[in-house]
C-alpha positions in Angstrom: -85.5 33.0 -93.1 -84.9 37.0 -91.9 -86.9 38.7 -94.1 -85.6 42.3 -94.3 -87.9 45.3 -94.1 -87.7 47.7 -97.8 -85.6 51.2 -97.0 -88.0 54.0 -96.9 -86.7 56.8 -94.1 -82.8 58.0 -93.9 -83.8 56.3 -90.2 -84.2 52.9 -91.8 -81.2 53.6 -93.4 -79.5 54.4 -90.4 -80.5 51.4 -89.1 -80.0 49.2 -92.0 -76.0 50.3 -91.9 -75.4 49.7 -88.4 -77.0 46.2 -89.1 -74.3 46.0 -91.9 -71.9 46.6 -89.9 -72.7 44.8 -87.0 -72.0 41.5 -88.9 -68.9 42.3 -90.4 -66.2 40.6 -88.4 -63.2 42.7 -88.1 -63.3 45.1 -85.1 -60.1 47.1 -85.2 -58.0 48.7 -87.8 -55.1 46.2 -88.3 -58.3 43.6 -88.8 -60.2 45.8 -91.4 -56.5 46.8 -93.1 -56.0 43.0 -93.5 -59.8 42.6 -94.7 -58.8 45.1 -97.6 -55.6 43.5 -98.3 -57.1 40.4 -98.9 -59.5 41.8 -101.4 -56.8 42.7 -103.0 -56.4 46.6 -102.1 -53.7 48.6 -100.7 -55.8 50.0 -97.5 -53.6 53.4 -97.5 -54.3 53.9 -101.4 -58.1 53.3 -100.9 -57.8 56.1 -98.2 -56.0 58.3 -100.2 -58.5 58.2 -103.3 -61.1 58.8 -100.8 -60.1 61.6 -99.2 -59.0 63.4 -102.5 -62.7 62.5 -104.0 -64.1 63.5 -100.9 -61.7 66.8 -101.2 -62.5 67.6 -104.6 -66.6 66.7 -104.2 -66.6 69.6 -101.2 -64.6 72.2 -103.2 -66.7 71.9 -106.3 -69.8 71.6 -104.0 -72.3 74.5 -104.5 -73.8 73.6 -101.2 -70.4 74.1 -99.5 -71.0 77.3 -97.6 -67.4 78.4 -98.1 -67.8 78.5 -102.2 -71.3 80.3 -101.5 -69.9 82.9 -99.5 -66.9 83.5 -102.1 -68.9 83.5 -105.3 -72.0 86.0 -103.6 -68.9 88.1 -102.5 -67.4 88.0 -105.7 -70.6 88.8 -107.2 -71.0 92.0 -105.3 -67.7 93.1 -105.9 -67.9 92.9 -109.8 -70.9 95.3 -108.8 -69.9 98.1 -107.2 -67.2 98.0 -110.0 -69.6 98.4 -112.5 -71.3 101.2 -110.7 -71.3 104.7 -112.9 -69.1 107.4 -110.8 -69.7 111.3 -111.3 -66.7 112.5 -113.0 -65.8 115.2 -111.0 -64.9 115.5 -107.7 -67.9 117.8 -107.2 -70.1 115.1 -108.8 -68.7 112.5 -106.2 -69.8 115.1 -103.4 -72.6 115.8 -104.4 -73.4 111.7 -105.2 -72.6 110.9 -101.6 -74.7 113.9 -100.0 -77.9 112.6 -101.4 -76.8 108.9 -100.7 -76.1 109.7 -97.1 -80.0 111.7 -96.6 -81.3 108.3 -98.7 -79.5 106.2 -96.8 -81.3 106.2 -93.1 -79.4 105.0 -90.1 -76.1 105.3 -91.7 -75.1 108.5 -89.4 -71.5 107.8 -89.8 -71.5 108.5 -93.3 -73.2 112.4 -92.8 -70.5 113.2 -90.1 -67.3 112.9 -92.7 -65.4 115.8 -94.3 -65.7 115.3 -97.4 -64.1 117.9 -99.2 -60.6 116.4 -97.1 -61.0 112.9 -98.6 -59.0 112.1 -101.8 -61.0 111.3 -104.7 -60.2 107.7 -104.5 -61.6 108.1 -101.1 -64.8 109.2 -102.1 -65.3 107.0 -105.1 -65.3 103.9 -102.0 -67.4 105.9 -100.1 -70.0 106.4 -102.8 -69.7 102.7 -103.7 -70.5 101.9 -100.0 -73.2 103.7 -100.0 -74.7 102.7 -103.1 -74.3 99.1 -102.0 -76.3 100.3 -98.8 -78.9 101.9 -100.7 -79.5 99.2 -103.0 -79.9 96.4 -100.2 -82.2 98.8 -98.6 -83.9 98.5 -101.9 -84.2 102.0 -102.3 -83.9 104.8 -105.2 -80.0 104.0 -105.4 -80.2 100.6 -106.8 -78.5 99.6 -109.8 
């Protein structure tokens, strides 16, 4: 009698599958298709349930880096929102002046005329460079 050896690495695993598999019988897809129909299963159902399981599992997935990436993104974005503006345009100058000196390596940001920016302008520009600052870990961090 073949006595099997217990799982215990994803290797003997592997190993254990392709095992499995090398005694099933069928070999090509019309075989396996009539396999499944003989068990009483519609083959292109069974595909379709799997697929949209497999679908849903990997939308849903926190692991999925796509969902990652939306909900840090996301995340970020609900905080510059909530980041407190100077109300006057004056304020918003004066914010992004002492951003731009906190802020170190940003040059591009001391080189802009500000007082020819629209206040909606300068209300991104400060959030940009409070969300600088605050990855920097700096003084600006919220």
């Amino acid at each position: 009698m073949d006595k099997r050896r217990p799982v215990e690495t994803s290797e003997d695993l592997v190993r254990a599958f392709a095992d499995l598999f090398d005694e099933i019988e069928p070999e090509t897809p019309d075989e396996i298709d009539a396999v499944i129909r003989e068990a009483g299963f519609d083959p292109d159902e069974m595909e379709a349930r799997i697929r949209a399981a497999t679908e849903q599992a990997l939308a849903r997935s926190p692991l999925n880096w796509r969902n990652r990436t939306s909900q840090e993104l996301e995340s970020e974005r609900d905080r510059v929102a909530r980041a407190v503006r100077p109300g006057d345009r004056a304020g918003l100058i004066e914010a992004i002046k002492a951003l731009t000196r906190q802020v170190s390596g940003q040059i591009a940001y001391a080189y802009r005329n500000l007082e020819s920016m629209t206040d909606e302008d300068l209300a991104g520009l400060l959030s940009n460079l409070e969300y600088l600052a605050s990855q920097k870990g700096g003084p600006g961090e919220k």
